[in-house]
Structures are given as C-alpha cells and as structure tokens.
N, C-alpha and C positions, 0 to 999 in steps of 0.2 A: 519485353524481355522475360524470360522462364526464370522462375525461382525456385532453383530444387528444396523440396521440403520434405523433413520427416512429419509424424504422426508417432507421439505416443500413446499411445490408450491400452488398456486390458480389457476392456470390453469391445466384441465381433463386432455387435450389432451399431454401438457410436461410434468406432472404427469406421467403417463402413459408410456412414453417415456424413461422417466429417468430409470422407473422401469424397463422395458423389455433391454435395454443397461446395465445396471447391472446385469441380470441375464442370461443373454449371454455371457457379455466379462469379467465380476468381478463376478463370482459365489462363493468366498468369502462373498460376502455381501449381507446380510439376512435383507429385508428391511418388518420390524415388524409394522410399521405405518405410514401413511401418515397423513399430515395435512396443511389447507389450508388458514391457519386465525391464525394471532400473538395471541391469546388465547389459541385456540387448540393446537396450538403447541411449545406452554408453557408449557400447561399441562398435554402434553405429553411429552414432555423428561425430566421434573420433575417426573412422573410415571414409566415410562418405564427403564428411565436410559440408552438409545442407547451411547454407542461408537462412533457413526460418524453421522452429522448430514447432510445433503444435504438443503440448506437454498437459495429461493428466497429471493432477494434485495426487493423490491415490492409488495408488498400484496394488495389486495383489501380492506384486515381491518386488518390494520397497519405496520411494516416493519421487515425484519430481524434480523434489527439491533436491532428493541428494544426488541424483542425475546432473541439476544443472551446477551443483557443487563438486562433482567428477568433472566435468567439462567446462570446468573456468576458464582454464587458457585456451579455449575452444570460439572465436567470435561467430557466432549466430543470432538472430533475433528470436527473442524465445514468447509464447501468446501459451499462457497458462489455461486449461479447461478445467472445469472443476462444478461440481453439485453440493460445495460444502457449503455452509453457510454464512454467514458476515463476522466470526470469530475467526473460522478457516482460511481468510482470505483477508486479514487484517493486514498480515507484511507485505503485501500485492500494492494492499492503498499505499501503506508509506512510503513503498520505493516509488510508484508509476509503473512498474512492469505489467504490460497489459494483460486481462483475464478476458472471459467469456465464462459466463454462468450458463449450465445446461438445464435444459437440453438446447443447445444451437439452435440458431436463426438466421439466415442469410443477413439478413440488415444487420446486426451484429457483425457476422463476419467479414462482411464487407468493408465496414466503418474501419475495424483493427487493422485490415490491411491496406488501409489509408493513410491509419495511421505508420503501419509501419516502412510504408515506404517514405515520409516526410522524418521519423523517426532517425531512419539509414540513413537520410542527408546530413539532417543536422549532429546525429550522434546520441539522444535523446536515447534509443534503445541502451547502449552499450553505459547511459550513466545509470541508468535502471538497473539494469541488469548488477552494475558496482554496488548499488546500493540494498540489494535484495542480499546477495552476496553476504555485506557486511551484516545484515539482519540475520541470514542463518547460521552464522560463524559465529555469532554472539548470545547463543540463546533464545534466537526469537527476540532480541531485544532491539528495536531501532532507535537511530539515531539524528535520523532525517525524515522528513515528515515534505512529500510534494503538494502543493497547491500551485495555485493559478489565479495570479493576478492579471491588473490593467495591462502591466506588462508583458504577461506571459508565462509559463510554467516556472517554477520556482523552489529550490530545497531550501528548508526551514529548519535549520538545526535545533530538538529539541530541548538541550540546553540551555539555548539563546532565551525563549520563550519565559517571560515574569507573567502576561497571563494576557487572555482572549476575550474580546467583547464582543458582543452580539450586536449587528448593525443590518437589521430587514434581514436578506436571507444570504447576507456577507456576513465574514466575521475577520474582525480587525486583531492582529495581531502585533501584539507588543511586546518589541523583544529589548534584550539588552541594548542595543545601540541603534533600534533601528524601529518603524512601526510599518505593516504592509497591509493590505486587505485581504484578503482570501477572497475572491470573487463566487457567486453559488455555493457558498459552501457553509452549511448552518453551524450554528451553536450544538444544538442538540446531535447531527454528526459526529464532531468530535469529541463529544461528552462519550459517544460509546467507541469512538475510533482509541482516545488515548486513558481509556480506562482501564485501572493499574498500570500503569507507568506513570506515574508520582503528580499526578492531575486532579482535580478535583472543583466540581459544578457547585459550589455555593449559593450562588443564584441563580436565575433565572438567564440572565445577560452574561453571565462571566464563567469563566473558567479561571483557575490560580494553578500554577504549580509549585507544589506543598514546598520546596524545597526554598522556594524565593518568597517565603512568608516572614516576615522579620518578627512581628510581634501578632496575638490576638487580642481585640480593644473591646472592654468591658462597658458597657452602654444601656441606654434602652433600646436602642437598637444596636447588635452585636456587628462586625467587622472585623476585616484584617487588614495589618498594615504591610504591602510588603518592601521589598528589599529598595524599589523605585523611590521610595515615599508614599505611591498609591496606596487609596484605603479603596478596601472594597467591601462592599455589604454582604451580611451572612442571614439568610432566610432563617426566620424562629424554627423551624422544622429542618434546617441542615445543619444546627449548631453544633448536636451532639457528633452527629458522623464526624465532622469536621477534627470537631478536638480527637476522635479517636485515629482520624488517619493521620492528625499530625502525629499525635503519638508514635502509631505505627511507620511512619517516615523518619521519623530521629529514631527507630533504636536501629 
C-alpha cells in the first residue's frame, strides 16, 4: 500500500537524496511534496494530509519543531532528520519520536519505516508524538523519559524516579512505587541524557535525583540518604559538586 509522504528539508542537494533513497529501497513511499521553509510546510501537510512526514530539525526560516507544533491536531507519523548533535536531539530520546542522524543510510531508513508501520498499528507513533509535544510547550523540559524493558517499550515519569543503578549494561530504575530495568541502556547514557534536569552521578553505579535526597551523612565515607531510606555512596572526588548542586536545587 503507498504512503503519501512529505519531505522537509532546505537543503537541494539531501532533499534530493532523501527522495531517490526512498524510491529505491522504500518504494512503499510515495513522496507528493516537498518543502523547505516552516511555512510551506505547514501548509502543506495541512492541504495535503501525508501519512508520514520526513522533518529537518533546522530550517533556514524557522524549525521543525514549530512545524510539528503548528500541526498538532494534524495526525501524521513524523521521522525527524537532523546533523545536530546529542544535546540537539536530547527531546527526540525522551519522547521515542524517531530520528535519523545524517547523512542518511538506506539501512537506517529502512529499519524507521519498520518501525513506523508497527508504530501505526500499535499507536506508539501518535504517544510520541504527545510526548515531544508536551516537551516543547514546556520549555524543553520533559517529563517522561522512554525505555525498554523485558516487557517492552515504556514511559517513565521523571518524577517517579528516587534514583538509578547500574546493573552490566542495564540500568535498574527505582522509582516511587515501582522498580523496572531499562534493558541496553547504561548508566553513563543517562548521566549525559538527564543532565540538568535535577540529576546527578555521585558514583560510579548510581544516579540520585537531587530533589529525593532527604539528608547528606557525614562519614569516612560520605553518602546520602534519600527520601526511600536508601543511602547511597558519594565518591571523595564528587563531594563538593554534590553539596553545590544540592544547593543550587533548593534555592
């Protein structure tokens, strides 16, 4: 079955690119317009109505994101492109909304649109989508955080979260009423995933978040106790930071 799709991009020449990878290794997808300017391609996939949308981060006149923030009550599955780098594409992770880092790769593209036809079934696009949503309406600031457990894909409200253990190359999360695993997914990840948003690496194994710290415990070996009753250990070398981000977290 054809999946009409736009392309937005400002650049000719991955414009171009995109399309001919598409109609090579995805001949499913039937790409009906291009456009290259947060206006145009507005009002185009308000006209048009595409199924799937192919979306530069970066515009020459203005972004993708406020595209897909003009086009809320618009349902499309949207596959974000982009050359930024792992700060640029930090709300991407929290929600799940798929990306593609360029320059494109058929085996990339291919896998996305695998996923997003299992996505379309299950609805998995369109909670992404919600959730990316509520990150740029908030400042850039999220509020759910996807992983993937034994179970399956998963949001992880980061509120919930009193703090994260390092387990091989999982990381066990413990949250207020509940403990999950994160499947593949390290410690030192989310050390640079939830960095500044009220987190902090102590050790080596752990992460806290600052907020669910009850007391700091005076020792030969320094610790904190937090809100659970857990104590958790503080590296001689992460002492000072620690007391200055507590600081900086209560004022």
């Amino acid at each position: 079955m054809s999946v009409p799709a736009i392309i937005v991009e400002d650049e000719p020449l991955s414009r171009a690119f995109l399309k001919n990878l598409l109609a090579e290794f995805c001949p499913q997808i039937n790409v009906i317009a291009t456009a290259s300017s947060e206006n145009e391609a507005t009002e185009l996939i308000v006209s048009l109505k595409p199924a799937l949308v192919f979306m530069d981060i970066e515009l020459q006149q203005g972004t993708g994101f406020a595209v897909l923030q003009r086009t809320r009550h618009m349902e499309y599955y949207i596959v974000f492109t982009t050359a930024l780098d792992y700060s640029g594409i930090r709300s991407l992770r929290f929600s799940g909304v798929p990306y593609i880092q360029k320059p494109i790769d058929f085996e990339s593209l291919q896998t996305i649109i695998n996923e997003m036809e299992c996505g379309n079934t299950t609805g998995k696009g369109k909670i992404a989508k919600e959730h990316l949503l509520h990150t740029l309406d908030h400042s850039n600031r999220p509020a759910y955080l996807l992983v993937f457990t034994a179970d399956g894909p998963q949001y992880v409200q980061l509120d919930d979260i009193i703090y994260l253990q390092a387990s091989n190359n999982d990381t066990v999360f413990h949250l207020k009423e509940d403990t999950i695993t994160a499947k593949g997914l390290q410690i030192k990840e989310l050390e640079k995933l939830l960095d500044d948003i009220s987190f902090f690496r102590p050790h080596p194994d752990f992460i806290i978040q600052l907020n669910k710290v009850a007391a700091t415990l005076s020792s030969e070996a320094a610790s904190v106790r937090l809100l659970n009753e857990v104590v958790i250990p503080v590296s001689p070398k992460k002492e000072s930071e620690l007391k200055q981000k507590l600081l900086t977290n209560q004022a």
